[in-house]
C-alpha positions as CSV (number, residue, x, y, z in Angstrom):
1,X,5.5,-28.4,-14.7
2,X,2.6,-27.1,-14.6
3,X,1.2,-23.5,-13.3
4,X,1.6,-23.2,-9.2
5,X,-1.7,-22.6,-7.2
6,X,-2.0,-22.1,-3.6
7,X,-4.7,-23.5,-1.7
8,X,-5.8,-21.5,1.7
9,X,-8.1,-23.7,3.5
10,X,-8.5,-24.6,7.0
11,X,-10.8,-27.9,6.8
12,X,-8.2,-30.5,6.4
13,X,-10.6,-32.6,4.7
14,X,-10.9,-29.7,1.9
15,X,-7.8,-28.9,1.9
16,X,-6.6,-32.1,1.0
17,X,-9.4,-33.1,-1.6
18,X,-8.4,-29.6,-3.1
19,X,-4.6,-30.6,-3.2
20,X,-5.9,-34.1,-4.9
21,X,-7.6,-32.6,-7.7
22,X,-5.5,-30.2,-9.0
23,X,-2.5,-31.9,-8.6
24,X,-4.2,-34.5,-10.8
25,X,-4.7,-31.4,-13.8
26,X,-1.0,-31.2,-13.7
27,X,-0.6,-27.9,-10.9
28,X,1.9,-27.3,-8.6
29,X,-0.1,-27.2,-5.9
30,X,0.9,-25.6,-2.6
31,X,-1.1,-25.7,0.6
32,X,-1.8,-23.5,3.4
33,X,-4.1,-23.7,6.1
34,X,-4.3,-20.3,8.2
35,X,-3.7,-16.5,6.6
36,X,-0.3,-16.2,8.3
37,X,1.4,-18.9,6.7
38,X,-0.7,-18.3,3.3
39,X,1.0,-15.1,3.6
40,X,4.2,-16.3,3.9
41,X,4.0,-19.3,0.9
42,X,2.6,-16.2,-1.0
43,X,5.5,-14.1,-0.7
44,X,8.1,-16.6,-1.1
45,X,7.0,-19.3,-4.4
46,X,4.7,-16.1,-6.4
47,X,2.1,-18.4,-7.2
48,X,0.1,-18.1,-10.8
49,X,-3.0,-18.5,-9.0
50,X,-4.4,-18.0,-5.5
51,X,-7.5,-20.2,-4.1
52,X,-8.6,-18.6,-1.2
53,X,-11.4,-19.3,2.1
54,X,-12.7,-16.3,3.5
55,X,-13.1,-18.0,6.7
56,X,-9.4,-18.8,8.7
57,X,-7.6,-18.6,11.5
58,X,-4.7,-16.7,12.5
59,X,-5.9,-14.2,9.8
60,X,-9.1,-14.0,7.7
61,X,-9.1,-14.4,4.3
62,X,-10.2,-10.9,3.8
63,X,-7.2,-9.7,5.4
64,X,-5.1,-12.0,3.9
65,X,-6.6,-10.4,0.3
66,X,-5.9,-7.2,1.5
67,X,-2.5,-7.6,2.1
68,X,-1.6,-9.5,-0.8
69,X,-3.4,-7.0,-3.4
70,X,-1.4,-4.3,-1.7
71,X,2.0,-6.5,-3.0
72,X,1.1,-8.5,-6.6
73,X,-1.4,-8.9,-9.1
74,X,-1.9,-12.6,-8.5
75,X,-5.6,-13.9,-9.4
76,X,-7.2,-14.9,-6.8
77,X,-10.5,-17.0,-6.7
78,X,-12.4,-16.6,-3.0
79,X,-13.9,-19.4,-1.5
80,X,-17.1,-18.8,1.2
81,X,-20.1,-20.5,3.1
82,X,-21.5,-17.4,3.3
83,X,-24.3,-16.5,1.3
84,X,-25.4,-12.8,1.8
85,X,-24.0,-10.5,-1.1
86,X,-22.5,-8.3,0.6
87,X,-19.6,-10.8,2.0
88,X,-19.0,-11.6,-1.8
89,X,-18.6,-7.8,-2.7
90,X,-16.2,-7.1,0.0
91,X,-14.3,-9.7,-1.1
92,X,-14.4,-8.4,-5.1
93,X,-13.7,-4.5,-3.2
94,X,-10.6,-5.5,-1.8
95,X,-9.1,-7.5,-4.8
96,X,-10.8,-11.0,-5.3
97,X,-11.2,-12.0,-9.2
98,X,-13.6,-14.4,-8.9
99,X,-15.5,-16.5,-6.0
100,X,-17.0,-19.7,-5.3
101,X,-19.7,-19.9,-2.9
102,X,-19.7,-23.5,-0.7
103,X,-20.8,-26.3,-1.3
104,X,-19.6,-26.1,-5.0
105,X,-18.6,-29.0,-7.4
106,X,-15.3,-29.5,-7.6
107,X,-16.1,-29.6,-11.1
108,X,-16.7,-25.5,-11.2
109,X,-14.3,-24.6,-9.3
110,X,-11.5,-26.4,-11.6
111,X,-13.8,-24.7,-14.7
112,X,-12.9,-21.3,-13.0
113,X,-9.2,-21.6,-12.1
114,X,-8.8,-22.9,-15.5
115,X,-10.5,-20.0,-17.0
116,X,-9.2,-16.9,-14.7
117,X,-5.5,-18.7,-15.3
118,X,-6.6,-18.8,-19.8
119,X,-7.4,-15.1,-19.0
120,X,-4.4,-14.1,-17.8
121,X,-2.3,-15.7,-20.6
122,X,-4.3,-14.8,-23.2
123,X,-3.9,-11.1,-21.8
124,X,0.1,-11.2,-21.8
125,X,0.5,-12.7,-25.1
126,X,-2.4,-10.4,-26.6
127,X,0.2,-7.7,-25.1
128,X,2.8,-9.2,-26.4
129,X,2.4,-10.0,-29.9
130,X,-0.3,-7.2,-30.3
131,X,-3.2,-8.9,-31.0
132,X,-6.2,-7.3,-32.6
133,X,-4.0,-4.5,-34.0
134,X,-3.4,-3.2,-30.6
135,X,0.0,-1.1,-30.4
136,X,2.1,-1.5,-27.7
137,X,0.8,1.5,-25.7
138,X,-1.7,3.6,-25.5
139,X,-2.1,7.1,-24.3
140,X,-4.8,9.5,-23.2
141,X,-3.1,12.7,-21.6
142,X,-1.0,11.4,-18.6
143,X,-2.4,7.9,-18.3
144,X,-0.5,5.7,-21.3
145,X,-1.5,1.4,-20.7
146,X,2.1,-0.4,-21.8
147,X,0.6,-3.9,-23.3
148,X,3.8,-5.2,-23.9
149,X,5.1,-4.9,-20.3
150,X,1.5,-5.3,-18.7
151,X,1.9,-2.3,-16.7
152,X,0.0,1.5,-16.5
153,X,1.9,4.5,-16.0
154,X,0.3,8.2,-14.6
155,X,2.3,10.8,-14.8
156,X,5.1,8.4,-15.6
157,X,4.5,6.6,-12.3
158,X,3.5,3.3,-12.3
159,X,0.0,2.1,-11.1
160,X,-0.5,-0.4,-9.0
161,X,-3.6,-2.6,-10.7
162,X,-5.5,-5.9,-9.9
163,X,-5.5,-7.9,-12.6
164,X,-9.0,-7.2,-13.6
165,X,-8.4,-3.4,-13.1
166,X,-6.0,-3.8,-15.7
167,X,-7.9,-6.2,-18.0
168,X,-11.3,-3.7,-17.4
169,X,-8.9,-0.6,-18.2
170,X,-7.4,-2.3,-21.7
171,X,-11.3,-3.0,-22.6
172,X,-12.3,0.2,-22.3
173,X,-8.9,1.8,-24.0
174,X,-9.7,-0.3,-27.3
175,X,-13.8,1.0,-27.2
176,X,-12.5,4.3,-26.3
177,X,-16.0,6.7,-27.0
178,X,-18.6,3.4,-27.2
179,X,-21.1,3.2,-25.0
180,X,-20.7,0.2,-23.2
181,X,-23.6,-1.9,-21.2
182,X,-22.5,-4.0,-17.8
183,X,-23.4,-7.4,-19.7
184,X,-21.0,-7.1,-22.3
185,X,-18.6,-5.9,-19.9
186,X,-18.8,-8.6,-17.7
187,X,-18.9,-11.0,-20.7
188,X,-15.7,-9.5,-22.3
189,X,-13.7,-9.1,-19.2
190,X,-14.7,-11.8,-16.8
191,X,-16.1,-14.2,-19.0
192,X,-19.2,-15.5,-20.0
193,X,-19.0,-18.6,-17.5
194,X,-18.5,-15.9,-14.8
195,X,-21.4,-16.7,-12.1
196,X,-20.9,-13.5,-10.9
197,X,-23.5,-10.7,-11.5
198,X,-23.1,-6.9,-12.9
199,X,-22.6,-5.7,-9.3
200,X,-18.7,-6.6,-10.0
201,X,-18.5,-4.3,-12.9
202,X,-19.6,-1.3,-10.9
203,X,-17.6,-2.1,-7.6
204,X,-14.1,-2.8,-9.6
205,X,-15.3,0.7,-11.7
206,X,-15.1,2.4,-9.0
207,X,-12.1,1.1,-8.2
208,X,-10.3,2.2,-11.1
209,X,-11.7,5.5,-11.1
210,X,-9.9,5.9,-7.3
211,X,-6.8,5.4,-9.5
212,X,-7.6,7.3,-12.6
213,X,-9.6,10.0,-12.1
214,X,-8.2,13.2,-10.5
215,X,-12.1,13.5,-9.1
216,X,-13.3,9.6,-8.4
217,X,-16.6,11.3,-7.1
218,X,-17.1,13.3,-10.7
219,X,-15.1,11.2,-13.6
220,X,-14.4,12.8,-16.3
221,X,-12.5,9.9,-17.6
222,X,-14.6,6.8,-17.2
223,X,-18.1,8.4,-17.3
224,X,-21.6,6.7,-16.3
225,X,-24.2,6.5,-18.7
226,X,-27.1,6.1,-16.6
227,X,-29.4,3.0,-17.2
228,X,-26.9,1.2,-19.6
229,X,-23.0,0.9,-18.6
230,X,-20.2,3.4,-19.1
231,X,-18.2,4.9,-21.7
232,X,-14.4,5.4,-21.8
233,X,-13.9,8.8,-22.5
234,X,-10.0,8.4,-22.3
């Protein structure tokens, strides 16, 4: 069987188009159509991927992203009608990995499930088999990124990353010192079909400072270098 993706949508129209086509690229596909019972699908068959609407009843899909960040790493791709950027970066803040603004073709939006879910396996078995001569851990002071178990420690406790946290955080580890510009961040990281702009680099940057810096306002660890990107300083 394929990988399992729930669909959160409340146009039943959508929602069953949704179901039609990626059940016919061989997904599990499982189908929701407010935040509550999302929520509850969610919790109880750990999808591999999450395709989410911003807009639903019961609870929005913001809140439902919210929630779900707060309890696995699941990708999750965000569906919207809305247009204005500051509903997309919201949506990135609080644990989105990608979005697709409506009307798309269903034609993208398969192009980026398939391509956030070929992130995340090549991630695990790059961690696993130690791809690119990476060891199985790294370590700068207190902060050590386990590869083979996915998984960062600080201070020996574990930290509790998005997906792209983590992938952004392993990126920087392995270019520890190089200066590194938003494009081929974005590029490496997201991918370079990501529609996305360089705004997501900076919002899930500052997001990982919040969880790696002892001063998020003045890093010391993942530093800014004004006009180009940011350097790792470990």
């Amino acid at each position: 069987m394929g990988e399992k993706v729930l669909v959160v949508e409340d146009e039943p129209t959508l929602l069953e188009t949704l179901e039609y086509n990626l059940s016919r690229q061989g997904y599990q596909v499982l189908t929701a159509a407010d935040g509550r019972t999302a929520l509850a699908l969610a919790r109880r068959e750990r999808p591999d991927l999450i395709v989410l609407d911003l807009m639903l009843p019961a609870l929005d899909g913001l809140e439902v992203c919210r929630i779900l960040r707060q309890e696995m790493a699941v990708p999750i791709l965000m569906l919207t009608a809305r247009t204005e950027e500051v509903d997309r970066v919201v949506g990135l803040e609080l644990g989105a990995d990608d979005y697709v603004t409506k009307p798309f073709s269903m034609r993208e939006l398969l192009a980026r499930i398939k391509a956030l879910l070929r992130r995340v396996h090549l991630l695990r078995e790059e961690a696993s088999q130690g791809k690119e001569g990476a060891r199985d851990r790294l370590t700068f002071g207190d902060l050590t990124i386990d590869l083979g178990r996915g998984e960062v420690l600080r201070q020996g406790r574990p930290l509790h990353l998005k997906p792209k946290e983590y992938d952004l955080l392993v990126f920087f580890a392995r270019n520890r010192g190089m200066v590194l510009s938003r494009d081929l961040i974005l590029e490496r990281v997201w991918g370079w079909d990501y529609a996305g702009g360089t705004r997501t680099v900076d919002v899930h940057v500052r997001w990982l400072r919040s969880k790696i810096e002892d001063d998020p306002a003045h890093p010391t660890r993942l530093v800014t270098v004004r006009g180009i990107g940011y350097r790792f300083e470990g």
